[in-house]
C-alpha positions in Angstrom: 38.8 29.7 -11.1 41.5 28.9 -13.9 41.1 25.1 -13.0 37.7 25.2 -13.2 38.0 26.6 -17.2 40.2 24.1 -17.6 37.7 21.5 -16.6 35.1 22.9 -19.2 37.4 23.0 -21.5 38.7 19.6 -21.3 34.8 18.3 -21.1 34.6 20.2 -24.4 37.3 18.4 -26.1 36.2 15.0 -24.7 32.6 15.9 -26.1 34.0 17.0 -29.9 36.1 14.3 -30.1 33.7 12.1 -29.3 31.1 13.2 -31.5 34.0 13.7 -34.1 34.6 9.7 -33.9 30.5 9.1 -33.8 30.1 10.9 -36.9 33.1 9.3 -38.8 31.6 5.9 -37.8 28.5 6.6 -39.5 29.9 7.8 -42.5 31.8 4.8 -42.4 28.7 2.9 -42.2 27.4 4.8 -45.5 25.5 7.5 -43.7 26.2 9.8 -46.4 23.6 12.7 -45.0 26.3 13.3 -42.3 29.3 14.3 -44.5 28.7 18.2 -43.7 28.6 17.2 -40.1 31.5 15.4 -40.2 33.3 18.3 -42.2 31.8 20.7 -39.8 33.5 18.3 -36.6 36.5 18.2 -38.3 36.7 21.7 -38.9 36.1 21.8 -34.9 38.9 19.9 -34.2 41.3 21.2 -36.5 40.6 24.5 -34.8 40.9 23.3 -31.5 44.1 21.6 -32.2 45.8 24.8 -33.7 44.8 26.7 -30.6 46.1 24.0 -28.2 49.6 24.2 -30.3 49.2 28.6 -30.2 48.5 28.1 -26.5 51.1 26.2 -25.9 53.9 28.2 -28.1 54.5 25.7 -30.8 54.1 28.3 -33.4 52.8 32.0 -34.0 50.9 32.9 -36.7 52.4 35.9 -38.8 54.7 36.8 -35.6 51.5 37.0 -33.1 50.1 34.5 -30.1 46.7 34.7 -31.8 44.2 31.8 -33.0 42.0 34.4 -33.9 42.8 33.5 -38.4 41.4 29.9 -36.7 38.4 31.1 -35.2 37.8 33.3 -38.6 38.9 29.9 -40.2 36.0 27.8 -38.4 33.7 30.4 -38.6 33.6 30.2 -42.6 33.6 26.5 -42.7 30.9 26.0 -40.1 28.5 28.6 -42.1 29.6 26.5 -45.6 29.0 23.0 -43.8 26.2 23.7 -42.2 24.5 25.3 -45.0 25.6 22.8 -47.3 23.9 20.1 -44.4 20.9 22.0 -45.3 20.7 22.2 -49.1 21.5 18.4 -48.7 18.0 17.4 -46.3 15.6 20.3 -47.9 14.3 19.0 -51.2 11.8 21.9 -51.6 12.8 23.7 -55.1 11.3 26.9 -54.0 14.5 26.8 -50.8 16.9 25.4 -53.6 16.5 28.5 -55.4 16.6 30.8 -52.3 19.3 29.0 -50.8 21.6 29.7 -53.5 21.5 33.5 -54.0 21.2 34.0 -49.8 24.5 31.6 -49.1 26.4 33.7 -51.7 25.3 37.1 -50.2 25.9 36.1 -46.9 29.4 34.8 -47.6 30.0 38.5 -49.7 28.9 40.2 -46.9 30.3 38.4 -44.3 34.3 38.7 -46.2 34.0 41.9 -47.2 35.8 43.8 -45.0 38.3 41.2 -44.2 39.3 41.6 -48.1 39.3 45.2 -47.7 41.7 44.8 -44.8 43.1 42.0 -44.5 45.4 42.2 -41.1 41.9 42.2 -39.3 41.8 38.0 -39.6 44.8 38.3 -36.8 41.9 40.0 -34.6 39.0 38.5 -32.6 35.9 40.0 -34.7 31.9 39.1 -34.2 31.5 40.2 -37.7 31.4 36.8 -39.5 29.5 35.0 -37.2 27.1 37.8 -36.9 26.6 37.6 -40.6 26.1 33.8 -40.8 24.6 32.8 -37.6 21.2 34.2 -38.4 20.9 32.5 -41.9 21.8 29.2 -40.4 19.2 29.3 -37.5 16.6 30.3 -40.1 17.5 27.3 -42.7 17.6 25.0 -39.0 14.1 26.7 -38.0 13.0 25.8 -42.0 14.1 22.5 -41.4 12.3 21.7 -38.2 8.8 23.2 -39.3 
């Protein structure tokens, strides 16, 4: 089964690092819409490669095997990319205005507690992502329509 996961996993890296070199191409080319994208990718990849070096014992972070301050890491980013992705394409004023105030909220919300205690960013927590992931797929559902 472990060989299988590793396959996935592999096929995951091939397919970021792909798309990371697909969007750095078009930015290249002037595609200046796709700079969140790109950060967002990035962000992916610098993730990934800190896990792969955590996996494979080149370092510990704060005396722990954990990537979990990555995954809190990528989280963030991902919510501030993507969002920012979205101010970029939607024009309306009326979303300008909401977007503002609800990205700020969100991102209060969503740090709060790790301010309040900071040693959970060494643990695996839901909280961000549970915070973000529900604005982001209503400014992609906004989008779309």
């Amino acid at each position: 089964m472990e060989s299988f996961l590793d396959h996935i996993s592999t096929v995951y890296q091939v397919l970021l690092i792909l798309a990371f070199i697909c969007y750095t191409v078009a930015i290249v080319m002037g595609k200046s819409d796709f700079k969140p994208i790109f950060l967002y990718l990035l962000s992916g990849v610098f993730t990934e490669l800190m896990s792969n070096m955590i996996t494979r014992d080149y370092f510990v972070v704060l005396g722990e095997k954990t990537n979990a301050p990555f995954f809190f890491l990528f989280a963030l980013l991902q919510f501030v990319f993507l969002s920012y992705f979205f101010k970029k394409v939607i024009t309306c004023p009326i979303f300008s205005k909401f977007f503002k105030y609800s990205v700020i909220i969100v991102v209060m919300i969503g740090i709060t507690p790790y301010i309040f205690n900071p040693s959970w960013v060494l643990e695996f927590s839901v909280w961000l992502p549970l915070m973000t992931i529900p604005l982001l797929l209503f400014f992609s559902t906004y989008y779309f329509i």
